[in-house]
MIKE-733379 format. One line per 2 residues: number of its first residue (from 1); their letters; for each residue y, z, x of C-alpha. Coordinates in steps of 0.05 Angstrom, whole numbers, always signed. Last residue first. Layout:
<recs>
NUM = a = Y/Z/X | ...
</recs>
This chain:
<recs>
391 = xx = +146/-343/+907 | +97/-355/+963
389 = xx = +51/-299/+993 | +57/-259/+1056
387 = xx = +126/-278/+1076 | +150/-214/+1082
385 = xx = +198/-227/+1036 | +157/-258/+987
383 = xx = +103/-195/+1003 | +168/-143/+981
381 = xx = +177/-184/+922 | +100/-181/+897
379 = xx = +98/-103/+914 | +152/-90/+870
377 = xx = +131/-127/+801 | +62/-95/+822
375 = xx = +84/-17/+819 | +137/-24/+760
373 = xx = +71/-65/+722 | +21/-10/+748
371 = xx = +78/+48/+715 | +82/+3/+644
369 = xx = +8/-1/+642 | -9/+72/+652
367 = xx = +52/+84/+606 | +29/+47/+555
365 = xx = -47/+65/+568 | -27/+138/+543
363 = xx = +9/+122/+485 | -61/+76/+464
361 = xx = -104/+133/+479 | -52/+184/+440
359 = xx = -51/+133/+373 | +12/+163/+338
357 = xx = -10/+174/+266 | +8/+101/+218
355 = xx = +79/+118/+176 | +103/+46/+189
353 = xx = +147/+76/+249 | +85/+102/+279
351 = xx = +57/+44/+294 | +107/+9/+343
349 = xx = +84/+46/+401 | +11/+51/+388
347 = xx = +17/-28/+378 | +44/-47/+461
345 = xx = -10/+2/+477 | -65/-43/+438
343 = xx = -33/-109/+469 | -37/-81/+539
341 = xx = -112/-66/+515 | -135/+2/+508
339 = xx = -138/-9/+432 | -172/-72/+441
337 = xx = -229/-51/+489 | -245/+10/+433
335 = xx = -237/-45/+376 | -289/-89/+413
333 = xx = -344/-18/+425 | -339/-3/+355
331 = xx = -362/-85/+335 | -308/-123/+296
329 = xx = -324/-147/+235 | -285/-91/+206
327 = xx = -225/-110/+236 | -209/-173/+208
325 = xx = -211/-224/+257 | -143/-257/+270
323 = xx = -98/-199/+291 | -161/-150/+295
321 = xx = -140/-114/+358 | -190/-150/+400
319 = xx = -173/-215/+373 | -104/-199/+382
317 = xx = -99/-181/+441 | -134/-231/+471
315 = xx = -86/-284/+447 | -27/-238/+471
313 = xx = -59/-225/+540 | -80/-295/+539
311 = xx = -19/-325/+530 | +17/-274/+572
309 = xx = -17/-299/+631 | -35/-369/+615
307 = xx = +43/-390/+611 | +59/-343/+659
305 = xx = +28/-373/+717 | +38/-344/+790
303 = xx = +0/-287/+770 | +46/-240/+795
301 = xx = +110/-254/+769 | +99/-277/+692
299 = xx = +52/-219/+681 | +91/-164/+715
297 = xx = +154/-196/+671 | +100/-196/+613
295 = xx = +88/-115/+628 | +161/-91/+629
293 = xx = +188/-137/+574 | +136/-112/+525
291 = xx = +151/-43/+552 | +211/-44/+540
289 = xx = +213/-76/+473 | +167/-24/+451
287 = xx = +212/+32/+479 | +277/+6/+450
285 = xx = +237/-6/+378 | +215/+64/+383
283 = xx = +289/+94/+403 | +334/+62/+349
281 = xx = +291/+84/+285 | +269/+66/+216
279 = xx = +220/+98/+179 | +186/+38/+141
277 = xx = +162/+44/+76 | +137/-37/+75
275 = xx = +180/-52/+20 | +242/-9/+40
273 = xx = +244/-23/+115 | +229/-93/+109
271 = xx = +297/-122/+120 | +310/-69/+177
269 = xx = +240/-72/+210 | +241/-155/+229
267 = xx = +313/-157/+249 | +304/-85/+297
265 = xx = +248/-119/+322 | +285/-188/+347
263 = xx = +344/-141/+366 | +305/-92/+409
261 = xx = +266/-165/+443 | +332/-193/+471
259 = xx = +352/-115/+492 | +297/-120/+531
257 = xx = +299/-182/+561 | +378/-170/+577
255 = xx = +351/-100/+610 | +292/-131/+644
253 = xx = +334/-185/+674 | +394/-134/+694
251 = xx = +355/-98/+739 | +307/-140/+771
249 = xx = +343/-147/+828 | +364/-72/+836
247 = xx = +301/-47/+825 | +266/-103/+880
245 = xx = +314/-80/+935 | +388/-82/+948
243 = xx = +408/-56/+1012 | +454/-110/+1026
241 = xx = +397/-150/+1077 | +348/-150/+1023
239 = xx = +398/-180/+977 | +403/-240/+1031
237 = xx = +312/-230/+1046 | +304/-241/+956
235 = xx = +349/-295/+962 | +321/-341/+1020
233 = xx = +249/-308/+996 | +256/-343/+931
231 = xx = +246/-295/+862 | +314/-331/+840
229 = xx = +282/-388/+786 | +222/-338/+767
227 = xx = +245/-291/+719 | +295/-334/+684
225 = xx = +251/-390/+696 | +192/-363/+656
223 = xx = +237/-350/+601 | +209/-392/+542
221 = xx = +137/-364/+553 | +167/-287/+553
219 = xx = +174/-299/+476 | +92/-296/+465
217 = xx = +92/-221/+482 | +140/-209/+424
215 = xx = +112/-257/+378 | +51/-215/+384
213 = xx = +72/-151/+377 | +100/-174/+316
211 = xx = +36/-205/+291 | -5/-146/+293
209 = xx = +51/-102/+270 | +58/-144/+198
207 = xx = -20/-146/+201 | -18/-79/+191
205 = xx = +45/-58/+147 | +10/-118/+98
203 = xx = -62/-84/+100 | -35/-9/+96
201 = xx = -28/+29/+151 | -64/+97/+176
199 = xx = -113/+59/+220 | -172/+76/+176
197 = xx = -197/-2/+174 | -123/-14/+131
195 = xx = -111/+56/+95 | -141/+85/+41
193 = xx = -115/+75/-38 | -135/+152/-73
191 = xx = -137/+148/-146 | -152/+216/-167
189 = xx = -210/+220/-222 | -222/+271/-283
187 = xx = -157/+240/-307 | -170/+171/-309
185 = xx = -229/+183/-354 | -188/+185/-416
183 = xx = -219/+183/-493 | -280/+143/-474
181 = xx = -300/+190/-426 | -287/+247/-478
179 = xx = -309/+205/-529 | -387/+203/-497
177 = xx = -386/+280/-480 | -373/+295/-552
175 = xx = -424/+255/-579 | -466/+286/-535
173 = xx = -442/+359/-561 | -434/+347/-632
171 = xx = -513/+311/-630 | -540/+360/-588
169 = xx = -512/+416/-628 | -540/+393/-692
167 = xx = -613/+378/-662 | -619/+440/-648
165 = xx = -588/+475/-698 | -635/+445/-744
163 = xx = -705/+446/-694 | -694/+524/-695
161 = xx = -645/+585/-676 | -700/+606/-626
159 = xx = -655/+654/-595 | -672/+637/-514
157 = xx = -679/+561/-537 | -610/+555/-576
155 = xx = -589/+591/-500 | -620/+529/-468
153 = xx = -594/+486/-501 | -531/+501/-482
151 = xx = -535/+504/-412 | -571/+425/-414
149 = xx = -523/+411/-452 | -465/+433/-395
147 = xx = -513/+409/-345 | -504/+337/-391
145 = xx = -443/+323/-351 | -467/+328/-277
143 = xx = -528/+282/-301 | -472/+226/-322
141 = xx = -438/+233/-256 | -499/+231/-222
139 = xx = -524/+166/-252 | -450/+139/-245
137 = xx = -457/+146/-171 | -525/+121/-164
135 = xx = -505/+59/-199 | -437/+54/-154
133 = xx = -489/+60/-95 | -526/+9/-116
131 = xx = -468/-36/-130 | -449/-27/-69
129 = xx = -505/-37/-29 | -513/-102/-73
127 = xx = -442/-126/-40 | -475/-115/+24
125 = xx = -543/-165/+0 | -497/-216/-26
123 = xx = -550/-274/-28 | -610/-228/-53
121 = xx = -581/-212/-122 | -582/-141/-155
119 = xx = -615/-120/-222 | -600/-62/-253
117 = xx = -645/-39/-313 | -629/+17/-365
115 = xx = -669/+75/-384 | -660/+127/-445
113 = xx = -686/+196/-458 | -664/+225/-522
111 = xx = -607/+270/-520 | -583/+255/-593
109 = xx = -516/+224/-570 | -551/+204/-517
107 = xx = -592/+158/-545 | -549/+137/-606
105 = xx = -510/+102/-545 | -570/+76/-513
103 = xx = -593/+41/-578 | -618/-19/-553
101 = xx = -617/-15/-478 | -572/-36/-429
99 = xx = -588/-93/-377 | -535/-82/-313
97 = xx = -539/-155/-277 | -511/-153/-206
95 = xx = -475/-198/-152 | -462/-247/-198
93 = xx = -452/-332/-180 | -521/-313/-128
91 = xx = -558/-357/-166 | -611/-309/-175
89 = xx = -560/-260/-205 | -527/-313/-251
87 = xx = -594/-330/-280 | -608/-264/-285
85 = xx = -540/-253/-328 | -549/-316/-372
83 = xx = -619/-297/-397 | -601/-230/-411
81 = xx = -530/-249/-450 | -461/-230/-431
79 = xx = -412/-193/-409 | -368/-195/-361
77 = xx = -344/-148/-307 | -307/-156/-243
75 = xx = -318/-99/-197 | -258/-73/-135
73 = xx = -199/-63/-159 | -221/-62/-240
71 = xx = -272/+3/-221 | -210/+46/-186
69 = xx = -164/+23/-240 | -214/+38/-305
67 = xx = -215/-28/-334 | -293/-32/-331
65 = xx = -304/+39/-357 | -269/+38/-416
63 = xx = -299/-39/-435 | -364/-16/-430
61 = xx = -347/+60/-481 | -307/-2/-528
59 = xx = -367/-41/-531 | -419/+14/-529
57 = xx = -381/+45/-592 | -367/-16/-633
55 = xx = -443/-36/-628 | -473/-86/-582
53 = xx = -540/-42/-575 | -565/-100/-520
51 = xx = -506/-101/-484 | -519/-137/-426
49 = xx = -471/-136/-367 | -459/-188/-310
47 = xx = -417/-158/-246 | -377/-204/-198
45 = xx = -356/-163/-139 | -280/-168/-110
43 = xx = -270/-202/-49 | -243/-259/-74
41 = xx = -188/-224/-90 | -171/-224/-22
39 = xx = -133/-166/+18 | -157/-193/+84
37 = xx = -155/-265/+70 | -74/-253/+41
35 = xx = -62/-208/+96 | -78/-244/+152
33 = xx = -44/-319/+110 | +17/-277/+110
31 = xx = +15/-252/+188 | -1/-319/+199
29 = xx = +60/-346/+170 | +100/-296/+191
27 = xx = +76/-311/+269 | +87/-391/+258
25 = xx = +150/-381/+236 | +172/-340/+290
23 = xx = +148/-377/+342 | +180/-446/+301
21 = xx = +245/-409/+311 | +240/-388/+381
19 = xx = +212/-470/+394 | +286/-487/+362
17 = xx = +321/-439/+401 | +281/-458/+472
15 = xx = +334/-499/+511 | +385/-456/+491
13 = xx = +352/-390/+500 | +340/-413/+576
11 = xx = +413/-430/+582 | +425/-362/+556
9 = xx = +384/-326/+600 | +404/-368/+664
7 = xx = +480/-356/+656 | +462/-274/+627
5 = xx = +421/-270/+705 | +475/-305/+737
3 = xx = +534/-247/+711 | +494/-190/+727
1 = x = +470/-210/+792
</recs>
């Protein structure tokens, strides 16, 4: 069988090179185009600021803050004028308008209370949660550092040094709260980058699986006939007769598969090993490819149609999965479906050599899958030769 099922493989490859090609093409592509909408900079929040005092200090203390890394990733900042800003807020072209005071600077330099305004547009509603809670952040940030004043203060207050002092040590001590964030705020704050929707890859190593797995499944639809062409019941019955039952016949057609996928994986990881900090190694991408080959042969065989089959298994899986919807518009329950999914399982095995945790549900549905697939790939040729169902 050996030697018939590498003549039908490669005549099969032949005839489908050129559509392997476009596959692939087509899967980088959209894994590029994933990432690019997932990652977008369009994305980040458009934030109008009015600096009323517009003195040296609150424009260099404003402009601090707004490159900060963790602020620049995520809040675009410009200044401007009040008028401009709440027209840009009820246009919906700013997500916020942040109206400083006159003098807010001098303010708490000399611990005098001082109030800004924040206004938030109606048309970005979640981006407004954010900004809110930015706000908030900031608010308590800025409370947090005047406890140490506060402390002071109080012990002038115990002694009764006077209104001098007083007033002395709030100014030195504001102003020296305002250059010390002015002076280096990057290293009161650690920069931490999470992963992709908290699945322990980045956006790139995400969609990169995504559309791996998926080009993987999709690669049976060029080989129906290599699985199909000797499932006959004259064929199957004559190996029948030699002691040589459904393991022996579909042998060497789930080992060439594999091996078929190993390679396609192993040239995908190896170029991208350094860029995408992947830990390469020989078993994972031999298990994946297994079980790819595994479940689409079950898939091609038993449902009579393996064009619909895997197509909507891979299809499927990746809208559950997040492949073509980012993740986070996903409902709990969809991602749940996904992960459990043939698709999900064939993921969990990949995963971990892009750093991701191994996913135990998903390791655990692999195996349920890859067992049923064994179990139905066998029971389908022993009904051909019984006659109770066609090939």
């Amino acid at each position: 069988m050996l030697k018939r099922d590498l003549k039908f493989f490669f005549h099969s490859l032949a005839r489908a090179s050129l559509l392997l090609v476009l596959l692939a093409s087509i899967c980088i592509g959209a894994a590029a185009a994933m990432t690019g909408g997932a990652s977008s900079k369009g994305d980040i929040i458009k934030v109008a600021i009015v600096d009323n005092e517009d003195s040296v200090i609150s424009r260099i203390l404003i402009n601090t803050i707004s490159e900060m890394d963790y602020i620049r990733s995520m809040i675009s900042v410009e200044q401007t004028d009040e008028e401009s800003a709440m027209e840009a807020v009820k246009s919906g072209e700013c997500t916020a308008a942040i109206i400083l005071p006159e003098n807010f600077i001098s303010d708490i330099a000399r611990g005098r209370e001082s109030q800004g305004n924040v206004y938030l547009s109606k048309t970005v509603s979640s981006q407004g949660e954010l900004i809110e809670s930015a706000v908030n952040f900031g608010e308590k940030l800025i409370v947090s550092g005047q406890f140490g004043v506060f402390a002071g203060e109080h012990v002038i207050d115990e002694h009764d040094a006077g209104d001098e002092v007083h007033d002395d040590y709030l100014l030195k001590s504001n102003t020296a709260f305002l250059a010390e964030i002015m002076a280096d705020p990057q290293r009161y704050f650690t920069v931490e980058e999470l992963s992709y929707e908290n699945s322990g890859l980045d956006t790139v190593q995400y969609f990169v699986v995504c559309w791996l797995c998926a080009m993987l499944f999709l690669i049976s639809l060029f080989f129906i006939q290599f699985f199909m062409r000797d499932c006959t019941r004259p064929l199957l019955s004559r190996l029948a007769s030699y002691k040589l039952g459904a393991a022996r016949f579909m042998l060497w057609k789930l080992v060439i598969m594999t091996l078929f996928r190993y390679i396609i994986i192993l040239a995908v990881i190896l170029p991208l090993s350094e860029p995408l900090s992947i830990t390469v190694n020989l078993i994972t991408p031999l298990a994946a490819a297994y079980f790819i080959t595994l479940s689409s042969a079950c898939l091609t065989m038993c449902t009579g149609d393996g064009i619909t089959s895997n197509t909507l298994v891979t299809l499927g899986g990746l809208l559950l999965c997040g492949g073509l919807i980012p993740t986070r518009l996903l409902p709990i329950g969809v991602r749940y479906i996904g992960q459990m999914s043939p698709f999900g399982a064939a993921k969990a095995i990949i995963e971990p050599m892009f750093g991701a945790s191994p996913d135990p549900v998903g390791l655990c549905f692999a195996l349920v899958y890859a067992a049923l697939s064994a179990i139905l790939i066998k029971s389908r040729i022993t009904n051909i030769i019984s006659g109770k169902c066609d090939a």
